[in-house]
C-alpha distance (Angstrom), angle and dihedral (degrees) to the residues before:
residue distance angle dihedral
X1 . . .
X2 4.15 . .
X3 3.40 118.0 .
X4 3.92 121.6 -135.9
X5 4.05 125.6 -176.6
X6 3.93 105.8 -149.4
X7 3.63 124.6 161.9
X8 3.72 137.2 -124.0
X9 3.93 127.5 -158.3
X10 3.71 97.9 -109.9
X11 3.69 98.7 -134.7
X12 3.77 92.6 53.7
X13 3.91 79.9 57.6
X14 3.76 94.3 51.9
X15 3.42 91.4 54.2
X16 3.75 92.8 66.0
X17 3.83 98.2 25.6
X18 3.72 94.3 97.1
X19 3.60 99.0 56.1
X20 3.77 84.8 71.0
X21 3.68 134.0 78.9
X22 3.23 97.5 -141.4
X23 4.19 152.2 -20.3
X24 4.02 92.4 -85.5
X25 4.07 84.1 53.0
X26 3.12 102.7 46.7
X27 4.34 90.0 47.2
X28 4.04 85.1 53.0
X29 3.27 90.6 54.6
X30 4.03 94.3 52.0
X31 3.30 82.4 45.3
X32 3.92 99.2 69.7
X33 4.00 97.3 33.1
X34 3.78 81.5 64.3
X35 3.40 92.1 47.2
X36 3.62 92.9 48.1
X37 3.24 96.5 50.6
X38 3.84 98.9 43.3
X39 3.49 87.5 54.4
X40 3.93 94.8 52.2
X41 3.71 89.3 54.3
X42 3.55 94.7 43.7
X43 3.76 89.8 52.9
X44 4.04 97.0 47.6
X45 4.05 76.8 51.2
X46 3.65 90.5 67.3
X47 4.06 98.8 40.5
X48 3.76 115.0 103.1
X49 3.56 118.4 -105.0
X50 3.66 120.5 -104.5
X51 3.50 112.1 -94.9
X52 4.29 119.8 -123.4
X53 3.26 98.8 -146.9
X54 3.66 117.7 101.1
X55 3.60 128.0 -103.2
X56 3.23 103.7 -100.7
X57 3.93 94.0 49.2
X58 3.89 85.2 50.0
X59 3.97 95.8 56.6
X60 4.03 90.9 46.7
X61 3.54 109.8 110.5
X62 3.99 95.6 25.5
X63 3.93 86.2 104.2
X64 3.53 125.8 18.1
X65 4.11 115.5 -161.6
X66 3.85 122.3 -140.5
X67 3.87 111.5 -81.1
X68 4.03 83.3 -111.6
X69 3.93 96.7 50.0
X70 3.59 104.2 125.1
X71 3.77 104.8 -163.6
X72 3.80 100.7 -166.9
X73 3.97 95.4 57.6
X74 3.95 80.1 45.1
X75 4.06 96.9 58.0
X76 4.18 83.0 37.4
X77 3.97 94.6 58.2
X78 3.62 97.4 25.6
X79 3.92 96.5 100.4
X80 3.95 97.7 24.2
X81 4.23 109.2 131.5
């Protein structure tokens, strides 16, 4: 495990001091917000970035029609009874 020194403005530390038990409490529970929060970064890390193309050029591609499709008799008939 690596070993970091950071520091902490001590009176933002007294505020929550008394909601522990003790010192070894208190350091377990600094403990796993840094490992929370190490682990959120590391996960955004891994997330594809967002793509700048626009929408529409994003979903072309998902669905490809027959070569034949003809897309304006499509929208014409669509709704005929």
């Amino acid at each position: 495990m690596c070993t970091y020194n950071i520091s902490i403005n001590d009176t933002l530390m007294e505020t929550i001091r008394p909601a522990f038990p003790d010192e070894a409490a208190l350091e377990q529970w600094l403990q796993r917000q840094m490992d929370i929060i190490i682990i959120g970064f590391a996960a955004k890390q891994q997330m594809p970035t967002k793509s700048t193309k626009p929408l529409s050029q994003r979903l072309r591609g998902i669905a490809k029609a027959p070569e034949d499709f003809d897309y304006k008799k499509e929208l014409s008939t669509r709704y005929d009874v």
